[in-house]
Structures are given as structure tokens and as C-alpha cells.
N, CA, C and O of each residue as an XYZ file, in Angstrom:
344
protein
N      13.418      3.527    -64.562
C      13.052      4.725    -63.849
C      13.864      5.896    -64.405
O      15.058      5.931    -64.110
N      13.445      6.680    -65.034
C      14.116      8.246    -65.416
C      14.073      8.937    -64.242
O      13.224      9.046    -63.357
N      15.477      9.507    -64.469
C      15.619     10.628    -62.858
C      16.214     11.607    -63.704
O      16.957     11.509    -64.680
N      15.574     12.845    -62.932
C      15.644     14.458    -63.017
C      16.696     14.912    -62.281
O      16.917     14.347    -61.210
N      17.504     15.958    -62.683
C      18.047     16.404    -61.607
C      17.402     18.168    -61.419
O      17.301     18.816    -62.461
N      17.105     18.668    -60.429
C      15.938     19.650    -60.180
C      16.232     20.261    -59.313
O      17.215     20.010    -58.616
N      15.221     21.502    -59.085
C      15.241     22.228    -57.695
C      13.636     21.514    -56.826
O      12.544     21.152    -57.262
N      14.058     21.560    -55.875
C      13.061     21.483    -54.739
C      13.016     22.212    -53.966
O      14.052     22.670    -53.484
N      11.675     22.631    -53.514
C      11.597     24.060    -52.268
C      11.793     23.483    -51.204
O      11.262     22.436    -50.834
N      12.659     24.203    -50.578
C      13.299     23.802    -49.092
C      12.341     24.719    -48.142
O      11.304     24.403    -47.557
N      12.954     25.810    -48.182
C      11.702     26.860    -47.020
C      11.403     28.353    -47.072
O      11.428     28.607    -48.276
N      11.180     29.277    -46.526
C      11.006     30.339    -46.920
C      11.344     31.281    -45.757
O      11.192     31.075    -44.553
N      11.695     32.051    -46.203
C      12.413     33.237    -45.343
C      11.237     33.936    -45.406
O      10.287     33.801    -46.177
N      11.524     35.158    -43.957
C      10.385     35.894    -43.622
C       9.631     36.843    -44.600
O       8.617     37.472    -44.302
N      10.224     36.862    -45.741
C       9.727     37.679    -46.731
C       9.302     36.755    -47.921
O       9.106     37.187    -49.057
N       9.186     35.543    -47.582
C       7.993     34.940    -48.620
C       9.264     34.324    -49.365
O       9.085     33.106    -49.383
N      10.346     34.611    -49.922
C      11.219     34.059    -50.787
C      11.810     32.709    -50.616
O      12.145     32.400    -49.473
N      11.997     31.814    -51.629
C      11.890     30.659    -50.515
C      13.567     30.207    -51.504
O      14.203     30.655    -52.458
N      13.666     28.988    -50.446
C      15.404     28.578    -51.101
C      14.864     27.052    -51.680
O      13.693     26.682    -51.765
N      15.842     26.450    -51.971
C      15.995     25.552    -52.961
C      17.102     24.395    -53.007
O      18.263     24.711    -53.267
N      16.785     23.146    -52.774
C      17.777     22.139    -53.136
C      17.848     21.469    -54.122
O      16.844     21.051    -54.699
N      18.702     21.303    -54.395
C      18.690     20.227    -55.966
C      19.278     18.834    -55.541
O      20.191     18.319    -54.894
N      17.864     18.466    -56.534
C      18.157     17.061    -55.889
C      18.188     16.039    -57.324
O      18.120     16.509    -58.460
N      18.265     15.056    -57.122
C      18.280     13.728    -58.241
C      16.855     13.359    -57.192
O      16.806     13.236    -55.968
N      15.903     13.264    -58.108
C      14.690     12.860    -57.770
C      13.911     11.680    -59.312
O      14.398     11.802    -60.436
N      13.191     11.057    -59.154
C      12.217     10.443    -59.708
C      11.218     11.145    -60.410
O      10.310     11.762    -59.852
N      11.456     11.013    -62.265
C      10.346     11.767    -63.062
C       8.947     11.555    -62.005
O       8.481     12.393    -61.232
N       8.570     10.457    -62.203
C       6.789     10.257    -61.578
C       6.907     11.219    -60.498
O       5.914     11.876    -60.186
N       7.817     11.348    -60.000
C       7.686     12.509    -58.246
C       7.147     13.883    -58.077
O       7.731     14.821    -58.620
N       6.259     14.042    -57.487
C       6.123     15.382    -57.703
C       7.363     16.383    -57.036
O       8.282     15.944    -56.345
N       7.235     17.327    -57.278
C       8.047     18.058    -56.738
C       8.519     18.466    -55.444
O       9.581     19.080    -55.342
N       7.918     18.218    -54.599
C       8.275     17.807    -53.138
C       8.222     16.718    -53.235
O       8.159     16.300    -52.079
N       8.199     15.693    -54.083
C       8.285     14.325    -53.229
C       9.318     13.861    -52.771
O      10.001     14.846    -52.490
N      10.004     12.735    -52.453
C      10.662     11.863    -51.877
C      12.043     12.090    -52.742
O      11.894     11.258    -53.637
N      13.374     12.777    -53.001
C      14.268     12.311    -53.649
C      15.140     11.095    -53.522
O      14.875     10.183    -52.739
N      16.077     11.105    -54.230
C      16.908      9.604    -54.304
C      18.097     10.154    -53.346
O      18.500      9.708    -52.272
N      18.569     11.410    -54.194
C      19.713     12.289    -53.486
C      19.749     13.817    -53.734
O      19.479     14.384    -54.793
N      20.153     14.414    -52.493
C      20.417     15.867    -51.892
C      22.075     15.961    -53.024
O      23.016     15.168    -53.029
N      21.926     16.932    -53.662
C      22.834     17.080    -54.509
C      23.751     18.373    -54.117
O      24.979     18.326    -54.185
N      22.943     19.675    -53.650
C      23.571     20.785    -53.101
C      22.293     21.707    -52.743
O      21.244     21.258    -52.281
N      22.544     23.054    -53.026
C      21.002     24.165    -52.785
C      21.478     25.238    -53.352
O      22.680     25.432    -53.529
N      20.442     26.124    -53.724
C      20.044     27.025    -53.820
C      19.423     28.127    -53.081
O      18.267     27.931    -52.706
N      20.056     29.420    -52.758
C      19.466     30.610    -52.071
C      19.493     31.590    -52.842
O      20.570     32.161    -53.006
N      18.163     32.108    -53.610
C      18.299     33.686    -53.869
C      17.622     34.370    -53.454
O      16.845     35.022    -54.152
N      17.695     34.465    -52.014
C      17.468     35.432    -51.436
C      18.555     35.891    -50.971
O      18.323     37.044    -50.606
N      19.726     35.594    -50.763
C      21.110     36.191    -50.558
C      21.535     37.516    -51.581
O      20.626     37.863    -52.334
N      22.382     38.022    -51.647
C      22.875     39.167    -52.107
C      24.270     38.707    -51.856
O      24.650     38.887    -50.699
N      25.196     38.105    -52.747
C      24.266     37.826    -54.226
C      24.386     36.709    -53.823
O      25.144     36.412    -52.900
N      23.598     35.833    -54.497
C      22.631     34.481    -54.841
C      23.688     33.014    -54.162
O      24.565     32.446    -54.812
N      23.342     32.729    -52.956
C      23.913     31.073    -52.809
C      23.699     29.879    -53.750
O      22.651     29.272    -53.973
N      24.905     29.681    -54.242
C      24.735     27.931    -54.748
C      26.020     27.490    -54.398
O      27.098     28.035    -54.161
N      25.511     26.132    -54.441
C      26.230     25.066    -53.833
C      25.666     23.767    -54.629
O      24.501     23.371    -54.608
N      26.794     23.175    -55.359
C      26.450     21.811    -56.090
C      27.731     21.147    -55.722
O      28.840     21.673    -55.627
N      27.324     19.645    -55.491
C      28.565     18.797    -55.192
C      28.907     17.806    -56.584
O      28.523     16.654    -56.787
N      29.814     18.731    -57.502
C      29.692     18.049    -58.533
C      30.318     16.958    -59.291
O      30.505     16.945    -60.507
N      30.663     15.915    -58.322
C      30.978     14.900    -58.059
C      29.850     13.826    -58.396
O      29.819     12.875    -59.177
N      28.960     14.347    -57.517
C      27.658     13.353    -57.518
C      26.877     13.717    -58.392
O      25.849     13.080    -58.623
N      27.177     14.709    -58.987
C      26.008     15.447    -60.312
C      26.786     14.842    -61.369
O      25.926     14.279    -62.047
N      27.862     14.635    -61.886
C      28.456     13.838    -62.557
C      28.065     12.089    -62.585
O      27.803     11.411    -63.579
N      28.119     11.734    -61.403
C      27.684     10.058    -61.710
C      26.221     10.267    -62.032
O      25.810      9.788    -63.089
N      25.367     10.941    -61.227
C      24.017     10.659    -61.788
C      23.588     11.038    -63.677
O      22.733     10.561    -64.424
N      24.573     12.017    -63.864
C      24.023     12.197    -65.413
C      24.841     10.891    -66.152
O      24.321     10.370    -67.138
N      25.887     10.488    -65.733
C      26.987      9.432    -65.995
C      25.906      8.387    -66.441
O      25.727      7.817    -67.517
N      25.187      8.331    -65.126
C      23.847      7.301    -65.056
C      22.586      7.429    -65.916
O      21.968      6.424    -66.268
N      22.173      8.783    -66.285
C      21.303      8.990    -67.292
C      20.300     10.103    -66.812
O      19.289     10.334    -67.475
N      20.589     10.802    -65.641
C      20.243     11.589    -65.223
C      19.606     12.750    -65.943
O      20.553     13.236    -66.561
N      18.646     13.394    -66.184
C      18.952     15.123    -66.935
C      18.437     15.687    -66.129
O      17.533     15.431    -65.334
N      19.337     16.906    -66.438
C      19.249     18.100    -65.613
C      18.091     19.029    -66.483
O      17.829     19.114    -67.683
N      17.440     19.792    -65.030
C      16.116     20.621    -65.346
C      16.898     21.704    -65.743
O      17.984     21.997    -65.242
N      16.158     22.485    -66.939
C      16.947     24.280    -67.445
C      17.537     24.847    -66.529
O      18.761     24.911    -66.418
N      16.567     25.409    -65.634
C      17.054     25.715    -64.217
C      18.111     25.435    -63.987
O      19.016     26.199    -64.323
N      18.346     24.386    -63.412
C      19.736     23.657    -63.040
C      20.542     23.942    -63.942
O      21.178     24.995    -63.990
N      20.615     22.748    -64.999
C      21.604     23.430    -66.176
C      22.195     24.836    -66.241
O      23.416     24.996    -66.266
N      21.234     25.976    -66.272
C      21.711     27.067    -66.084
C      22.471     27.665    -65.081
O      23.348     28.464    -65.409
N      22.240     27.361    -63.722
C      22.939     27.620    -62.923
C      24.564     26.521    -62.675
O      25.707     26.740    -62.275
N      24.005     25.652    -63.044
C      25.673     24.971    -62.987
C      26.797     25.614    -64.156
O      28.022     25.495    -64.161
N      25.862     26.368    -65.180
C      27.156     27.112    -66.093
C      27.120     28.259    -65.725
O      28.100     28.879    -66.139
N      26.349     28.933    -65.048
C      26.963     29.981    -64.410
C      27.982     29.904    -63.305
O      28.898     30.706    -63.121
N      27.715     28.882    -62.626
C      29.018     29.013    -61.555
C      30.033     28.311    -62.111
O      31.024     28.412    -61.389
N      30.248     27.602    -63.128
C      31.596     26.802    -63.912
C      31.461     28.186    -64.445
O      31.266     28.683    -63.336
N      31.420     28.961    -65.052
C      31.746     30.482    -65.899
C      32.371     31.402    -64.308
O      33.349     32.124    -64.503
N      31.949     31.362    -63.207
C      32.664     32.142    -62.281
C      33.375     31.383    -61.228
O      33.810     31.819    -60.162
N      33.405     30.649    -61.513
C      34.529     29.479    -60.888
C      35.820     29.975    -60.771
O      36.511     30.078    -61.784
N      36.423     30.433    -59.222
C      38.161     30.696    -59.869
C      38.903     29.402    -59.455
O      38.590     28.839    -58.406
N      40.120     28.800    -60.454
C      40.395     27.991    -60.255
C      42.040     28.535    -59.719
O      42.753     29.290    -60.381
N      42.360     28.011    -58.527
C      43.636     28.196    -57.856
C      45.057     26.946    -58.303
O      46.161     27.050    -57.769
């Protein structure tokens, strides 16, 4: 079984814009379908833009053979690029 790691539409705010979870889901799946695991989300409808990845578990799944969608990819190096580390 090949697994994706992706966005999925969660819901939509009153202005049509909708948010986003990323999940480790199943290639055959459509895009709402059924994931394996809730990984974190996505909001851009915020000012500026919510994310949230638990990258712990995004680590074992690619560990596992996971790939990440552009999308994703992209946003996980944007927030490792604005990451402050204490």
C-alpha cells in the first residue's frame, strides 16, 4: 500500500474559504476518503496563515515510505525556514 502525505478539506468558513488537514492517507483514497492518520492542519484563511504539523509522526511515516504532496512539502519548509528555535 503507498501512502501520501496530503491536505484534506476539513470545512469552510463563512466566506467560502475552506481549511485543511494533513493527513497520511492511502494513494487509492480519494481525497476525502478515510485516512490512516491526522498529522496536523492547515488554515489560510487566518492572517497570517495557520499551520500546525506534528513532526514527529511526519517523520515515521516518510521513515516508512510515506511521500509528501508539493503542497505539503512546501509548507513544512516554510515553517522549518521560520521556525525560532529557543
Amino acid at each position: 500500500m503507498e501512502v501520501r502525505i496530503r491536505l484534506q478539506k476539513a470545512g469552510k468558513t463563512s466566506n467560502k474559504r475552506y481549511n485543511y488537514r494533513i493527513v497520511a492517507i492511502s494513494r487509492a483514497s480519494s481525497r476525502q476518503g478515510r485516512h490512516l492518520e491526522l498529522l496536523g492542519y492547515y488554515d489560510p484563511a487566518k492572517n497570517p496563515a495557520k499551520f500546525f504539523v506534528n513532526y514527529e509522526k511526519l517523520a515515521q511515516w516518510v521513515k516508512k515510505g510515506a511521500q509528501m504532496s508539493d503542497t505539503v512539502r512546501s509548507l513544512v519548509n516554510k515553517s522549518k525556514k521560520t521556525a525560532v528555535t529557543v
